[in-house]
N, C-alpha and C positions, 0 to 999 in steps of 0.2 A: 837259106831263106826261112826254115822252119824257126831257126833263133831268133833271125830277126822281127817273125811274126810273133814270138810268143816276148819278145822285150814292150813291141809298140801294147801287145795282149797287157800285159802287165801292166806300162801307162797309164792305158786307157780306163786301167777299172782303177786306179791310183787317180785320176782326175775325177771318176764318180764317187771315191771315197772324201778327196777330200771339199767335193761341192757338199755333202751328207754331215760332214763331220766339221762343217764348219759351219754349217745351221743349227747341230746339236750343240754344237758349243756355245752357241749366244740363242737358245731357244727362248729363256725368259724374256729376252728385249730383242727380239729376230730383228736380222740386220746383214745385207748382204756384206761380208767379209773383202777383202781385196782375194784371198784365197781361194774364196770359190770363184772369184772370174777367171783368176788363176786358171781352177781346176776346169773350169768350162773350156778353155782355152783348150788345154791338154786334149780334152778328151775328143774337141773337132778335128783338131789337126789327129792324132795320132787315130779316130776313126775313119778319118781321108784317107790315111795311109794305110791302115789295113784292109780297106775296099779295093784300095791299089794294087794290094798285094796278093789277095783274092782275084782277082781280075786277071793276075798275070799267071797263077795258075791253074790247075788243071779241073780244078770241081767249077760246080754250077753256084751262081753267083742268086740270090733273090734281090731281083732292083725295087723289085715294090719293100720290101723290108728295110733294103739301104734309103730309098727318097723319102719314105717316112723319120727312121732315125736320123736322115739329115736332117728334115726340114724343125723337128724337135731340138734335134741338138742348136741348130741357128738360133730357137726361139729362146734356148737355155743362156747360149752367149751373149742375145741381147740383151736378157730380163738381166745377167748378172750385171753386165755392161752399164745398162741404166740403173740400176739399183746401187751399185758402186758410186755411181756419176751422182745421181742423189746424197748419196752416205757422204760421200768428198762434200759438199754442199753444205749439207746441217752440222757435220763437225768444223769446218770452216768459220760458221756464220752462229754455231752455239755458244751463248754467253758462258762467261764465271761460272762455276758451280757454288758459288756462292748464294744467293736469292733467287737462283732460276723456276721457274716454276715447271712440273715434267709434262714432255709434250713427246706424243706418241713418233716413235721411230721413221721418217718417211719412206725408208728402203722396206720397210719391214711385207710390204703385201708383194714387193721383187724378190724379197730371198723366200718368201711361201712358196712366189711361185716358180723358181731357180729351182727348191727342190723338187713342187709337184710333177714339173714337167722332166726333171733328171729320173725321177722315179718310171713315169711312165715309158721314158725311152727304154729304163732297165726292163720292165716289164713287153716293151714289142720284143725286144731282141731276146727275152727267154720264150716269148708265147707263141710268136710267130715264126714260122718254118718257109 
């Protein structure tokens, strides 16, 4: 069991790397990535599963810690969710780059805030005990 906690452990911080690291990588023109829905993806499912797995063993489990980081992480998977669903949209529907005149990113205030609230989840689960 301890493997298999420490493969989903692994994951999981691989799903908050790559929602981070795939804001930094389009920081000049932010824009939610299909990767970071991706990684939001990973990191609900694979944070269900280590609750799971916590649960079935022997230590004392914090619910107020986990229904917070869920409810953050849900709000993470939407923001990516809709800001993807946007991004599919303007690239769809953006002309030539020929005579286009530049018009601000629509996804761009969901992947702000894909990472503010990725961030803050990282920050309950060092802060709170």
């Amino acid at each position: 069991m301890e493997i298999l906690r420490e493969i989903l452990l692994t994951l999981h911080l691989l799903g908050m790397a790559i929602i981070v690291g795939g804001y930094f990588t389009v920081i000049r023109s932010p824009r939610v990535m299909p990767g970071m829905l991706h990684g939001a993806y990973l990191q609900l499912v694979t944070g269900l599963l280590l609750v799971g797995l916590a649960e079935m063993g022997d230590g004392d489990v914090n619910h107020m810690k986990i229904g917070i980081k869920l409810v953050v992480a849900i709000l993470v998977t939407v923001f990516a969710f809709l800001g993807n669903k946007k991004q599919k949209a303007f690239t769809a529907s953006a002309p030539a780059e020929g005579g286009a005149v530049a018009v601000k990113n629509p996804s761009a205030t969901m992947a702000h805030l894909v990472v503010i609230f990725a961030v803050i989840n990282v920050i309950v689960a060092v802060f709170i005990h």
